[in-house]
C-alpha positions as a Markdown table, in Angstrom:
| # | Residue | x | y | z |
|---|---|---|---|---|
| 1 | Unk | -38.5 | -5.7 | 8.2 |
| 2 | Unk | -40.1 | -2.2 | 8.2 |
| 3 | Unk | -39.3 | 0.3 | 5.3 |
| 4 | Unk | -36.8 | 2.7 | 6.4 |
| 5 | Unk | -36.1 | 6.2 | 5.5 |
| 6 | Unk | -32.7 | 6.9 | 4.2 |
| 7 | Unk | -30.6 | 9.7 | 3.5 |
| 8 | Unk | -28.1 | 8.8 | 1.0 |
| 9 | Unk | -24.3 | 10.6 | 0.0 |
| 10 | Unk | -23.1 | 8.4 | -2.8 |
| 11 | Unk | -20.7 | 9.2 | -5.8 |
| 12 | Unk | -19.3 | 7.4 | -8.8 |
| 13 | Unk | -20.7 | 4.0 | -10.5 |
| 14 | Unk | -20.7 | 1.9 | -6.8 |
| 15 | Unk | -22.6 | 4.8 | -5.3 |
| 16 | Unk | -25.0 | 4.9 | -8.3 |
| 17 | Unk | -25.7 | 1.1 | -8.0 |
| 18 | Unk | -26.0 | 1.3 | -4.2 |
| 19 | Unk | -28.9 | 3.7 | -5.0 |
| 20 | Unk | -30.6 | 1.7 | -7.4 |
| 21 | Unk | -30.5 | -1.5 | -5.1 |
| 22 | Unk | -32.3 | 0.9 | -2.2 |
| 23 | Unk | -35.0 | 2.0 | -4.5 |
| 24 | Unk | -35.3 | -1.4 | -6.2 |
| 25 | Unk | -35.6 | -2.9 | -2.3 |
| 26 | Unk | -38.8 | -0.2 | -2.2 |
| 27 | Unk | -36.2 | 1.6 | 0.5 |
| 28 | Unk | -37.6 | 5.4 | 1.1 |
| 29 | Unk | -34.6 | 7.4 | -0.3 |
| 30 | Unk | -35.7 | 10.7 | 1.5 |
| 31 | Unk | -32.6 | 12.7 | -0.5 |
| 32 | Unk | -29.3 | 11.8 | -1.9 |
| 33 | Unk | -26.3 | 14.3 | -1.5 |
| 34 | Unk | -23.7 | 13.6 | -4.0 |
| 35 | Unk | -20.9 | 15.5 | -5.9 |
| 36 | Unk | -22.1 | 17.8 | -9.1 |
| 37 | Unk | -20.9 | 15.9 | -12.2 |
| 38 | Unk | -17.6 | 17.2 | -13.6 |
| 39 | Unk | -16.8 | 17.0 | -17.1 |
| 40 | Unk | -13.4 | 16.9 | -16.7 |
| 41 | Unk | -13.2 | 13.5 | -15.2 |
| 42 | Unk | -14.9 | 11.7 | -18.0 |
| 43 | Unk | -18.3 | 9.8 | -18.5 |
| 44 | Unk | -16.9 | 6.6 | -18.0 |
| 45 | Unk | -18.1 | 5.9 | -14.2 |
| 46 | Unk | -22.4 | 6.1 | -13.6 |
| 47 | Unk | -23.8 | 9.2 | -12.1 |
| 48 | Unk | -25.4 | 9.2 | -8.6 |
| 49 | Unk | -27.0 | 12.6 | -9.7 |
| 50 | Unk | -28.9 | 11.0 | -12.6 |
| 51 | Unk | -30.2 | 8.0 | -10.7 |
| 52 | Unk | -31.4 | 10.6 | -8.3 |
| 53 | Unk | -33.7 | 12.5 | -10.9 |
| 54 | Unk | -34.5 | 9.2 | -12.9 |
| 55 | Unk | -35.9 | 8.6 | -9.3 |
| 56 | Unk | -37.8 | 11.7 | -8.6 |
| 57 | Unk | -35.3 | 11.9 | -5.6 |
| 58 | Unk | -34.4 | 15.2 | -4.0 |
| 59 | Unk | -30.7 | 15.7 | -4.5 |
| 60 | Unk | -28.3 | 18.1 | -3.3 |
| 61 | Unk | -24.7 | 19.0 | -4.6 |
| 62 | Unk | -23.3 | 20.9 | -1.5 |
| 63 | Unk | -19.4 | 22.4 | -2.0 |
| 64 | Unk | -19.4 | 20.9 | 1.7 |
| 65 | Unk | -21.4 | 18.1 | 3.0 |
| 66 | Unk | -21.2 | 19.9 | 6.2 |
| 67 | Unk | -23.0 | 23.3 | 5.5 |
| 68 | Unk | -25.9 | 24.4 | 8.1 |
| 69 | Unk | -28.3 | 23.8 | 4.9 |
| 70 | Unk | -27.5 | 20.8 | 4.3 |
| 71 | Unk | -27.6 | 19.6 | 8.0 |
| 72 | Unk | -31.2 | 21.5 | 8.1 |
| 73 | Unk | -32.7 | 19.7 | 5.3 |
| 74 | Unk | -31.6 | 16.7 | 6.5 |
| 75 | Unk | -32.7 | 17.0 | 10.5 |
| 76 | Unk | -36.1 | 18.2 | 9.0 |
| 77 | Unk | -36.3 | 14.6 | 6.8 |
| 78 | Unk | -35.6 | 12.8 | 9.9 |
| 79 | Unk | -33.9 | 9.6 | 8.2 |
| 80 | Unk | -33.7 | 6.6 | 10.1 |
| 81 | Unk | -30.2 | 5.7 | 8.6 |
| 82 | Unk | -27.7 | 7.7 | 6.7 |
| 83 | Unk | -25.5 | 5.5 | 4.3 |
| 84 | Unk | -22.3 | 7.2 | 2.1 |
| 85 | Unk | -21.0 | 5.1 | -0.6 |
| 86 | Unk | -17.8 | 6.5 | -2.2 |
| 87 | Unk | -18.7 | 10.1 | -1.1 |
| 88 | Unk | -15.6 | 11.9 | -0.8 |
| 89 | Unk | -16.1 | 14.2 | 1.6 |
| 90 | Unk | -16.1 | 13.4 | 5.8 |
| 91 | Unk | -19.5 | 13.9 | 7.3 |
| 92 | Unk | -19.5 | 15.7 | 10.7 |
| 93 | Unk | -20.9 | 15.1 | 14.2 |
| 94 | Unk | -23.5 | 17.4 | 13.6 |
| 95 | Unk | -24.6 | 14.9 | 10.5 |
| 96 | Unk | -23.9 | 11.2 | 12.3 |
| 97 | Unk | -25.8 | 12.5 | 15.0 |
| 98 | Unk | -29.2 | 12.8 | 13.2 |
| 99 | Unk | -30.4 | 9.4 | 12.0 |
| 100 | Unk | -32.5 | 7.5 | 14.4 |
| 101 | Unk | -30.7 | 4.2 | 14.1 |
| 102 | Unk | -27.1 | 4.2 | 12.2 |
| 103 | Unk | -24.9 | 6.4 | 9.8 |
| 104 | Unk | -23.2 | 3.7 | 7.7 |
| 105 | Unk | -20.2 | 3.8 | 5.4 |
| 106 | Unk | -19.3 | 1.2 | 2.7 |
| 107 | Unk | -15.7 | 1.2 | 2.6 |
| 108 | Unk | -13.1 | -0.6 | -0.3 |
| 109 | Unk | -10.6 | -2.2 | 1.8 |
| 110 | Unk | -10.7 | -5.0 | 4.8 |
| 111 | Unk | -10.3 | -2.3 | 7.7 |
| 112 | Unk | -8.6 | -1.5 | 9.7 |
| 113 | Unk | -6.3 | -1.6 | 6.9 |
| 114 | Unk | -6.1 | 0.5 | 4.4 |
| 115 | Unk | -8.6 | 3.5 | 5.8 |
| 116 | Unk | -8.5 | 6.6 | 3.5 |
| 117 | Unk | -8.1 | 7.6 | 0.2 |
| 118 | Unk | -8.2 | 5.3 | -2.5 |
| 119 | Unk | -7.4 | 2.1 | -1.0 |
| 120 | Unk | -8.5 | 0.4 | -4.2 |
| 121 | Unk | -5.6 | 1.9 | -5.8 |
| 122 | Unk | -3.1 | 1.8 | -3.2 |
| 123 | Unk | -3.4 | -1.8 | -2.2 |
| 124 | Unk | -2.8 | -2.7 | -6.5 |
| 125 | Unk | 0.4 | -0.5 | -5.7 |
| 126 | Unk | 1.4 | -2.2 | -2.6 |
| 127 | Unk | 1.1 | -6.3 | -4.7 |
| 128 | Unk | -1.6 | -7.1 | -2.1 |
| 129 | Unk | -3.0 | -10.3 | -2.7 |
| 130 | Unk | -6.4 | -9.9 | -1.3 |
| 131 | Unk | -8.7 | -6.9 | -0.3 |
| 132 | Unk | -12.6 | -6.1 | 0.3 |
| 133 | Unk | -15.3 | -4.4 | 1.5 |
| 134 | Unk | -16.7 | -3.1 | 5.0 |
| 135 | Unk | -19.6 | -1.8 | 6.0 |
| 136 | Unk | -19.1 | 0.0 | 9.5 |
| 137 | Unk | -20.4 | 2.9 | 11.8 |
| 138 | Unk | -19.3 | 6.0 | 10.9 |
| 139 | Unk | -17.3 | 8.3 | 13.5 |
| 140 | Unk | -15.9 | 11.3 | 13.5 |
| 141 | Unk | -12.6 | 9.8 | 12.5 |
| 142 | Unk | -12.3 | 8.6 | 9.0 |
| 143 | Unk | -13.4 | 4.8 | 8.7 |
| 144 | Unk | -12.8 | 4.4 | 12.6 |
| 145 | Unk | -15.8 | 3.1 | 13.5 |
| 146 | Unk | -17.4 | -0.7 | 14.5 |
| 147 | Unk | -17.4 | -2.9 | 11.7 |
| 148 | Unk | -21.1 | -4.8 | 10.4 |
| 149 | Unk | -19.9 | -7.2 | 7.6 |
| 150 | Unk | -17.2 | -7.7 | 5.5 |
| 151 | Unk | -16.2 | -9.8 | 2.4 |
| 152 | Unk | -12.9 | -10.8 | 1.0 |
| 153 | Unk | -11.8 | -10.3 | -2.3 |
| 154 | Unk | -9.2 | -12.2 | -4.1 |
| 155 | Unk | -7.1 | -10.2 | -6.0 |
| 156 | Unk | -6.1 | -12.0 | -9.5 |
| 157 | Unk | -2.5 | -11.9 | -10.7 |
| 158 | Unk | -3.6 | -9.4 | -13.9 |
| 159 | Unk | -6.2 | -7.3 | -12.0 |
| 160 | Unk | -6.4 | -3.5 | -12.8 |
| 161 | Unk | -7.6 | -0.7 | -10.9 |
| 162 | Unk | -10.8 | -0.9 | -13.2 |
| 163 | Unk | -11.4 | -4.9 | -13.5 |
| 164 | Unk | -11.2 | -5.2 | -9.5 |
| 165 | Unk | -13.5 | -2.3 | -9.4 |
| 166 | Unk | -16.0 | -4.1 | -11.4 |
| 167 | Unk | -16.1 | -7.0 | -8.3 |
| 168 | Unk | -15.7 | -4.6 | -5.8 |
| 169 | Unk | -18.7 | -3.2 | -7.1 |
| 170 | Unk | -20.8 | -5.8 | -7.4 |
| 171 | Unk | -19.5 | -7.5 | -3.5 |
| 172 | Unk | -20.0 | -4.4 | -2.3 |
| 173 | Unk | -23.4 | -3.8 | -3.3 |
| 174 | Unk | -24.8 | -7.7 | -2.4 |
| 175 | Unk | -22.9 | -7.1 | 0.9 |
| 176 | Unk | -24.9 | -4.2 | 1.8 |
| 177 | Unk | -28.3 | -5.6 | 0.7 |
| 178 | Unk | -27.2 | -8.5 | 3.0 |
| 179 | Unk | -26.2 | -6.7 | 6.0 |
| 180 | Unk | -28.7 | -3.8 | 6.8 |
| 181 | Unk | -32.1 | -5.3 | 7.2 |
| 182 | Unk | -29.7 | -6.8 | 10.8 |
| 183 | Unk | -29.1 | -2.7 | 11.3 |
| 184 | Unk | -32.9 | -1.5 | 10.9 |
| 185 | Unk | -33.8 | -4.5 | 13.6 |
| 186 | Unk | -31.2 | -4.2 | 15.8 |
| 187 | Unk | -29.6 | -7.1 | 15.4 |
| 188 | Unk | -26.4 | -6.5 | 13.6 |
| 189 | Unk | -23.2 | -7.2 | 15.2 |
| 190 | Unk | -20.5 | -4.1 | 16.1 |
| 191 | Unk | -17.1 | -5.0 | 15.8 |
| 192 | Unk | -14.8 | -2.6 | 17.2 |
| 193 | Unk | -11.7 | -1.7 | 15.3 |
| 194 | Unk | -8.1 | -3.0 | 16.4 |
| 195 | Unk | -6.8 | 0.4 | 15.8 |
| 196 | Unk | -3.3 | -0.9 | 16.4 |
| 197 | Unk | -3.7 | -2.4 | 13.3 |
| 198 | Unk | -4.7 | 0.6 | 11.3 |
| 199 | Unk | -3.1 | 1.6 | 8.6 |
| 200 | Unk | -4.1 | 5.5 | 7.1 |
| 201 | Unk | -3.3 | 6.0 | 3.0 |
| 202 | Unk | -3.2 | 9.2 | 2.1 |
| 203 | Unk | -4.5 | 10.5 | -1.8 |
| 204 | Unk | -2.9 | 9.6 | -4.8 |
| 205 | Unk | -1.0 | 12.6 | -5.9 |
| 206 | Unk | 0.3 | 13.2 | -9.4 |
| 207 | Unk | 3.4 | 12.3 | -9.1 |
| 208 | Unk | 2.3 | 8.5 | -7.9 |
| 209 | Unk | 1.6 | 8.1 | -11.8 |
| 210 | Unk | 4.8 | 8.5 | -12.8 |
| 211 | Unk | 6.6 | 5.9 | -14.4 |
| 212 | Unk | 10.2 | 4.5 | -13.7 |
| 213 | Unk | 11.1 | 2.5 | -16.5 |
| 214 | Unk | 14.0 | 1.2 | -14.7 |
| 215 | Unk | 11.2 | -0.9 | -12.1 |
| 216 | Unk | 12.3 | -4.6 | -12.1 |
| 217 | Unk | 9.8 | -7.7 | -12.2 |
| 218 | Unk | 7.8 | -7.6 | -9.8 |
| 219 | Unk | 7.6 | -11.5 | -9.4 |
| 220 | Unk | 6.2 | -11.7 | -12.7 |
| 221 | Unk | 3.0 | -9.1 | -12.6 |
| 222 | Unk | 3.8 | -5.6 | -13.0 |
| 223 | Unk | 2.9 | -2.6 | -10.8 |
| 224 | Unk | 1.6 | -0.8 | -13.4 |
| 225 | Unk | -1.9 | -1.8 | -13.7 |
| 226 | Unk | -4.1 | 1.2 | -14.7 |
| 227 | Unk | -7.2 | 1.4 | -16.9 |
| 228 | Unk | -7.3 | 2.4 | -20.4 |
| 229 | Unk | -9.9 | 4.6 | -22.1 |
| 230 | Unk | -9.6 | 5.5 | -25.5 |
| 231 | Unk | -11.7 | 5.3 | -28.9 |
| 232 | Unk | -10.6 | 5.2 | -32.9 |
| 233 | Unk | -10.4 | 9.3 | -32.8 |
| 234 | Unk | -8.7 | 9.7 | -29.4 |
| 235 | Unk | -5.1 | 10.8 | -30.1 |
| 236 | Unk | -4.7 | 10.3 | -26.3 |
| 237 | Unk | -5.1 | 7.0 | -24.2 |
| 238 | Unk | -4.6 | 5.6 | -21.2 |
| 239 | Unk | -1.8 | 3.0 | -20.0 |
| 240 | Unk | -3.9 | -0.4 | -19.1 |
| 241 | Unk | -1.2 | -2.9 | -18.8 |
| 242 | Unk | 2.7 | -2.4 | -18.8 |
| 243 | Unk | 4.3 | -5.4 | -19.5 |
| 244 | Unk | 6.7 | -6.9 | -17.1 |
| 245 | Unk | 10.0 | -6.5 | -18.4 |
| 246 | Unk | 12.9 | -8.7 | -18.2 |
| 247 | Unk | 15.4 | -6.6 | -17.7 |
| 248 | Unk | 15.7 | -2.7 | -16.7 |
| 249 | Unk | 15.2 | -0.7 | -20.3 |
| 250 | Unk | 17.9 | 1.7 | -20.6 |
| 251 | Unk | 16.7 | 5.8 | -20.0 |
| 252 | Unk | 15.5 | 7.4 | -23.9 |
| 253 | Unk | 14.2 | 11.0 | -25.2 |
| 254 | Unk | 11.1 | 9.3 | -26.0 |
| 255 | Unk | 10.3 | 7.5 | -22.3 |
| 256 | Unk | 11.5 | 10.9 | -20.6 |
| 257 | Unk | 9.1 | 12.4 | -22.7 |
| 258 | Unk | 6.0 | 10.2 | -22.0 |
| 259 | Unk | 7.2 | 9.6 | -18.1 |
| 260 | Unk | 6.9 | 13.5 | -17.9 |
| 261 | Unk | 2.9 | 13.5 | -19.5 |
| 262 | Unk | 2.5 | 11.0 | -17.3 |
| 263 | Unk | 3.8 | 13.0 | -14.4 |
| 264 | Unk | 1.0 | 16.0 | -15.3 |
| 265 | Unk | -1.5 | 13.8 | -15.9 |
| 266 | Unk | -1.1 | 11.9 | -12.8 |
| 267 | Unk | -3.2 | 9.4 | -11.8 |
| 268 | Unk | -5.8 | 8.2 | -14.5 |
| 269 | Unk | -7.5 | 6.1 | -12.9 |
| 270 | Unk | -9.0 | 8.5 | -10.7 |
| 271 | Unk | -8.5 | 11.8 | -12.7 |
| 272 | Unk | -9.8 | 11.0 | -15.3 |
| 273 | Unk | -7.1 | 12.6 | -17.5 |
| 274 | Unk | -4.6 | 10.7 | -20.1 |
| 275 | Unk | -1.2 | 10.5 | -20.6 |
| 276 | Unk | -0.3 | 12.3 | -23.8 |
């Protein structure tokens, strides 16, 4: 296998890792485009930024993956493969045109289900009892394109978004070490998508971390399985676990209180923010 030149767009700790594994595999990371850190979501998730300059590796933090720089310095690197891990943003035609072999996306759900927005989330909220990884062409439809490799992930009765993130991780990351040396030789299967099986979520809003305290068992795990973050000073945490109850617990001042924080805070998990 010859050493390919890649051009990578990567965010958060799975993108940060993915990055590592490339440069660790003596990959040629020609530039990595990524999101400029924000300190309103926390520290708590790895920066693809600081990998980037612990790496000497040119990185851009574009408003818009799909400016005219940004496709400039790209076409002028002339990557053999472009890779996004967790990147939020859609690349366009202009960008999956330029890489001599493949644009590749590693993707958190078994596609065709569950393509867009944080299917990690949304398949804890839906009392899925499996979910994975896929790495697959890009297109110029979101997670559309012909699959390369997947792996199934078993989904444990007390999982949260942040201990199935933690496997999803690490699968994710041994699945693409496994499966592009196939890409760079041409050798790598391409699995179209049954798109009549697709099924599109869209992003968590805040109002998808509200609470209803009058939820009933949910065959004995609860839906409410977000990560906590908090220290000995915090006066403000975050809800890891809410115990199943058995029985609905009548509406209080207090619970219309904290179901309202929860409300503005929205969704932790991915915000960053707590319920106060």
């Amino acid at each position: 296998m010859t050493r390919a030149r890649w051009a990578v767009f990567a965010y958060h700790t799975i993108g940060a890792r993915a990055l590592e594994a490339l440069v660790a595999r003596g990959e040629d990371v020609a530039v990595v485009v990524t999101h400029a850190d924000d300190p309103g979501e926390g520290d708590w998730f790895e920066s693809v930024a600081e990998v980037a300059r612990i790496h000497r590796i040119p990185c851009l933090t574009p408003t818009a993956p799909n400016l005219p720089e940004v496709g400039q310095t790209i076409r002028e690197l002339a990557p053999d493969l472009i890779l996004s891990v967790w990147y939020r943003r859609l690349l366009g035609p202009e960008l999956l045109a330029l890489p001599r072999i493949a644009a590749l996306n590693l993707h958190g759900s078994l596609l065709p289900a569950y393509r867009g927005r944080a299917p990690l989330n949304w398949v804890l909220v839906n009392g899925e009892p499996r979910t994975g990884v896929t790495l697959h062409h890009m297109t110029a439809a979101a997670d559309a394109g012909d699959v390369v490799a997947q792996r199934t992930i078993d989904i444990e009765p007390d999982d949260t978004a942040f201990t199935l993130y933690e496997r999803m991780t690490k699968v994710g990351i041994e699945l693409l070490l496994e499966a592009y040396p196939a890409v760079l030789d041409g050798t790598a299967p391409r699995v179209p998508q049954d798109h009549a099986r697709a099924t599109t979520m869209p992003r968590r809003r805040p109002e998808d971390g509200r609470i209803e305290w009058t939820w009933p068992t949910w065959s004995g795990r609860s839906p409410l399985r977000i990560p906590v973050r908090s220290s000995a000073t915090a006066r403000r945490a975050f809800i890891y676990r809410a115990l199943r109850f058995a029985a609905a617990r009548p509406s209080t001042p207090q619970r219309e209180r904290s179901s309202r924080s929860c409300r503005r805070a929205g969704s932790p998990w991915r915000r960053g923010r707590a319920c106060s």
